[in-house]
C-alpha beads as a LAMMPS data file, in Angstrom:
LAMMPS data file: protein, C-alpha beads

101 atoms
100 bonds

1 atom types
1 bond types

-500.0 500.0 xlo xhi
-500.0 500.0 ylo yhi
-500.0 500.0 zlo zhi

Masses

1 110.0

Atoms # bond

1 1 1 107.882 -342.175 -407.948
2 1 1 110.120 -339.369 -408.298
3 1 1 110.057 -336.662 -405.796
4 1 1 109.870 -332.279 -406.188
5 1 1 113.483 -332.506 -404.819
6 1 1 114.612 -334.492 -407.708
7 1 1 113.213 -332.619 -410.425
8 1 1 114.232 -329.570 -409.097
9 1 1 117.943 -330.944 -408.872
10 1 1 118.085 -331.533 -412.652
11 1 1 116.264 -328.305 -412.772
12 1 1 119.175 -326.361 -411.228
13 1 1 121.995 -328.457 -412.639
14 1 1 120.648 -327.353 -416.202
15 1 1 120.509 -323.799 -415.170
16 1 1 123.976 -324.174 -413.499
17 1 1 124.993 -325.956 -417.069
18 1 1 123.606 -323.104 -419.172
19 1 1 125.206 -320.726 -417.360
20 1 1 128.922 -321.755 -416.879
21 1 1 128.254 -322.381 -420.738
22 1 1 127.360 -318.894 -421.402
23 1 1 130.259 -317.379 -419.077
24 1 1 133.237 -320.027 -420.640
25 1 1 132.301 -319.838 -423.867
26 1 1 133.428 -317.667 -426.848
27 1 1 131.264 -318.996 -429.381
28 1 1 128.047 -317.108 -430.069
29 1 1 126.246 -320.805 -430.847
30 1 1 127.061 -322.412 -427.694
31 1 1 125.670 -319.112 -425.696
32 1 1 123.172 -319.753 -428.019
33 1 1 123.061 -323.540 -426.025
34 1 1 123.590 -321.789 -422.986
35 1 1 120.409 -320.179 -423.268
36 1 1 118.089 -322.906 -424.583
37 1 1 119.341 -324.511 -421.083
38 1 1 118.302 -322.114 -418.536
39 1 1 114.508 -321.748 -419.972
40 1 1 114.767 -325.748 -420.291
41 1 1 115.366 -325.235 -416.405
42 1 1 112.689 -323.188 -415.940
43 1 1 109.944 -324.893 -417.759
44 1 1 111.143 -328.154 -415.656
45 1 1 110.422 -325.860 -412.812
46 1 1 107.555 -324.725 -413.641
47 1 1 106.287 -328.257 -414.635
48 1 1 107.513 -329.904 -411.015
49 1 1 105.608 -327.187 -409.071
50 1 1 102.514 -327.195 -411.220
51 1 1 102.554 -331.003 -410.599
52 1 1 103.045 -331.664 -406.939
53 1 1 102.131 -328.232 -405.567
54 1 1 98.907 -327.075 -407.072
55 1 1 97.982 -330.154 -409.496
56 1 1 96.337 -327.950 -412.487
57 1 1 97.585 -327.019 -416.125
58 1 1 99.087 -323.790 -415.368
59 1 1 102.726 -324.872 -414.861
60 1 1 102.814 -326.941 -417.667
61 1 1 100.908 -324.195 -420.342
62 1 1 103.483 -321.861 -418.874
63 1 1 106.272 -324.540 -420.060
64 1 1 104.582 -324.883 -423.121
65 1 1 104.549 -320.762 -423.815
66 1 1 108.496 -320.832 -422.768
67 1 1 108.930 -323.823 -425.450
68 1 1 107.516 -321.814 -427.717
69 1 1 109.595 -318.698 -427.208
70 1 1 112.893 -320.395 -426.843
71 1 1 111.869 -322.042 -430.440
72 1 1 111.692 -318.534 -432.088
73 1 1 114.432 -317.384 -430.313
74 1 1 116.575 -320.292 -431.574
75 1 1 115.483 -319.358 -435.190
76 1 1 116.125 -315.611 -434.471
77 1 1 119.389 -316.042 -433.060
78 1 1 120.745 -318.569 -435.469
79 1 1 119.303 -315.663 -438.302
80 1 1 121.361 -312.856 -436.473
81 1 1 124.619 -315.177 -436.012
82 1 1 124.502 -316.626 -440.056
83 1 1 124.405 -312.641 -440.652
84 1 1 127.101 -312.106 -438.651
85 1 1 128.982 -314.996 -440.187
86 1 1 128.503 -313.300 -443.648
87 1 1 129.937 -310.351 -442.433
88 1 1 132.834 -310.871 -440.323
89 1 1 133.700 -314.934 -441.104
90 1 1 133.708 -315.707 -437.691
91 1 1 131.308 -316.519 -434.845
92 1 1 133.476 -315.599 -431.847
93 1 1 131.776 -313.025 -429.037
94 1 1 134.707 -310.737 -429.663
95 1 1 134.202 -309.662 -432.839
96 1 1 131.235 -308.911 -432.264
97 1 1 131.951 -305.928 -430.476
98 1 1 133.711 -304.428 -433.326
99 1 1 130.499 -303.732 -435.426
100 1 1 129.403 -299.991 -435.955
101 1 1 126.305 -300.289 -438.075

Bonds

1 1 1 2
2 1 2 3
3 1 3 4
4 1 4 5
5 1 5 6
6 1 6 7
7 1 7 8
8 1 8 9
9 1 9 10
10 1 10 11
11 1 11 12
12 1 12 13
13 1 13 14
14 1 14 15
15 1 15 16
16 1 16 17
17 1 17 18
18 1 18 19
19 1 19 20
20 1 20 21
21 1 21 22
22 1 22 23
23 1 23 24
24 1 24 25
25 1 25 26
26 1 26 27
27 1 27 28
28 1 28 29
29 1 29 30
30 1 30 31
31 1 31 32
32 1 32 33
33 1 33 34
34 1 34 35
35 1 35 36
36 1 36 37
37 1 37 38
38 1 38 39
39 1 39 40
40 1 40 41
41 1 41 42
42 1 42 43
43 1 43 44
44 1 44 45
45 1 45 46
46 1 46 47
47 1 47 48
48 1 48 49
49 1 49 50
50 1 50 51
51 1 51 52
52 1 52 53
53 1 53 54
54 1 54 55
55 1 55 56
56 1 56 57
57 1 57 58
58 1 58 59
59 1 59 60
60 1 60 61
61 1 61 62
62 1 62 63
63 1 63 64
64 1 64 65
65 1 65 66
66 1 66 67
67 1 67 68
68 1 68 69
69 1 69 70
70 1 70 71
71 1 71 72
72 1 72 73
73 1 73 74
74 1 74 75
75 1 75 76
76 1 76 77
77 1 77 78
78 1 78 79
79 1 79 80
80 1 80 81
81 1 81 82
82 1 82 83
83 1 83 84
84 1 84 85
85 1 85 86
86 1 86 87
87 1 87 88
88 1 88 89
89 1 89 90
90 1 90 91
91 1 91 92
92 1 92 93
93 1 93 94
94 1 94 95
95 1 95 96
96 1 96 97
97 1 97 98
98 1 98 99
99 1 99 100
100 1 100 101
């Protein structure tokens, strides 16, 4: 059986993941990546306490909600960043900081 310390290990080394991602990265796709990590952390969290610390369904509807928003946020971002790939021909953070409109 696999113990609350274990889950919560991958738990942070996913949120550790997603961040060094989002701070070494230029690319606006892999921040993207970085992202999706950190709420995959935190639905793993919230799924490990809901399971050994109160045993109902309100960690795991909680994961399911942050699923759900990390979905549309996926499809919201990748809109925004195939926009900005129109525009400027590039997907790099720095150019990013260039637009006016």
């Amino acid at each position: 059986m696999i113990s609350l310390g274990s889950y919560l290990a991958i738990s942070f080394a996913l949120f550790v993941c997603g961040i060094l991602v989002m701070i070494a990265r230029k690319n606006i796709i892999a921040m993207l990546l970085g992202i999706e990590l950190i709420l995959n952390a935190s639905a793993l969290n919230f799924a490990a306490y809901t399971k050994f610390v109160n045993n109902n369904l309100d960690g795991h509807i909680l994961s399911l909600f942050i699923i759900v928003i990390a979905a549309a946020e996926a499809s919201v971002g990748l809109g925004i960043v195939i926009r900005f790939f129109q525009l400027r021909e590039s997907i790099h953070i720095d150019d990013a900081a260039t637009l006016q409109n």
